[in-house]
Phi, psi and omega in degrees: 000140178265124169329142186281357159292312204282354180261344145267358149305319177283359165280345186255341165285320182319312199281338159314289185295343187280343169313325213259285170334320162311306202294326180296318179323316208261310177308323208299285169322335172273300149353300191277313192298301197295341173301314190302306197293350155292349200294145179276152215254359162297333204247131177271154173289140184217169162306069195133356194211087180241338173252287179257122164289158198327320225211135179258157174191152153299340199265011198271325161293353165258359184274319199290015184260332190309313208299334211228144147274093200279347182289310187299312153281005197252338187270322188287316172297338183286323193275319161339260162009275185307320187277342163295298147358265206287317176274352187263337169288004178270308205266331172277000170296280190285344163282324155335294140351306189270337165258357165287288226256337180251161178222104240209131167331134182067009182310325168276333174293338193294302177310315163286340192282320203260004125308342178258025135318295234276336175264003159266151210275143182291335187289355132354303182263340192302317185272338141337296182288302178306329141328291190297327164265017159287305182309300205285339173075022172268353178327155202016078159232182179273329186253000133316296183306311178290327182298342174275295166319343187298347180235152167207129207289316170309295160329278199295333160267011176274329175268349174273343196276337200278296157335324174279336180283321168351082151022125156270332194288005164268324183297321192282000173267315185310287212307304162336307181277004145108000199307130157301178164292336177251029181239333177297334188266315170303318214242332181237359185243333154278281181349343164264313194269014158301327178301306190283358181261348192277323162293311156332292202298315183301273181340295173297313179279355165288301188332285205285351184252347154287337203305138163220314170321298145286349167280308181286006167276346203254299216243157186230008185213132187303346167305347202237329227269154183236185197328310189321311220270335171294341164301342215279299184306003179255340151314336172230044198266317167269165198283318228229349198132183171304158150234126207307331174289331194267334176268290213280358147290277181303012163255313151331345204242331187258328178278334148022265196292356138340317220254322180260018146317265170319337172276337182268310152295034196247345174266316187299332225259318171288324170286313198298302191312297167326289166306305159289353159090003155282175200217000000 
């Protein structure tokens, strides 16, 4: 018979390797794109010759800087990015708030309107918003893009979940202590809940720098367009199709800084997840 030490050490190299195995999978693909995107654009992908070609080069990442102005999508996804951020950690902070702490007529029906958002599909919305931003006269701007996004129905129960976790005999020493609301909010309802905005903040900023559907419905001119959408033009450069070493530079190029987002932040970027209670 096998023993509960020894089954369960073999339960836990089991869940390593199928652990290991997963990771690979998923990795394989970002992998097999930084091997293309080296292949010189002489040797076309054929069967059985899929990965490294006679010669490693450079040059399929210098032509895609040629083809695409990546400097220019690259300031437009940053300021999207940023302004999206910066306004939904503004606005699900102080709505988290107002439904953790304050108390107000329709407060749980209000709080069910902005929870059933998460089940409407963004592809929904699309012909609304755009309307609405047609109206406002921001078509093809950075903040056409940004603009839908300044709230988010996902943020705000997340901060409300965090808030709530709060002491009340902490809330209730503030208030004793003569504390306004926002001073009650600076000082005893964030300082525990940085973990969870840090998990948002991580989360949003993945989203929002993948995002393509809407951007590619609002902007029409590479002044407003962002990474995603400077991928769409390496897709149609052959006669027959993509060509795969110059797409695989370019999406290395556009996914890049994630990537090293994450290796570097990557203890911070697991703890925070930890600490906030996402899965």
């Amino acid at each position: 018979m096998i023993s509960a030490k020894l089954r369960k050490r073999l339960t836990a190299v089991f869940l390593n390797l199928l652990t290991a195995v997963l990771a690979l999978g998923w990795a394989s693909i970002i992998i097999w794109a930084i091997v293309v995107s080296f292949r010189p654009s002489s040797e076309p992908l054929g069967r059985g010759d899929v990965w490294f070609g006679h010669t490693l080069t450079f040059a399929n990442y210098l032509k895609a800087w040629s083809l695409a102005p990546f400097g220019i999508y690259y300031r437009n996804t940053i300021i999207i990015v940023g302004m999206i951020l910066i306004a939904q950690l503004i606005t699900i902070t102080l709505a988290g708030f107002a439904f953790a702490h304050q108390e107000f007529w329709g407060k749980k029906g209000i709080f069910f309107f902005i929870l059933l958002q998460l089940m409407i599909p963004a592809a929904a919305l699309l012909v609304p918003n755009f309307t609405t931003i047609r109206k406002l006269g921001l078509f093809d701007t950075t903040l056409a893009v940004a603009l839908p996004y300044f709230g988010s129905a996902f943020g705000t129960f997340l901060m409300r979940q965090a808030f709530l976790e709060v002491p009340r005999d902490l809330v209730d020493a503030g208030i004793m202590d003569g504390c306004s609301w926002w001073q009650l909010l600076w000082h005893i309802y964030l300082p525990p809940s940085v973990p969870t905005l840090v998990a948002f903040a991580l989360s949003s900023i993945t989203w929002h720098w993948n995002e393509f559907l809407w951007p590619l419905v609002v902007t029409l001119s590479n002044r407003s367009r962002p990474l995603t959408i400077g991928l769409v033009r390496f897709t149609q450069l052959g006669e027959i199709g993509a060509r795969w070493p110059l797409l695989a530079a370019a999406t290395i190029t556009v996914i890049a800084p994630l990537f090293l987002l994450f290796l570097v932040f990557q203890r911070q970027f697991i703890r925070s997840f930890l600490h906030s209670g996402l899965k």
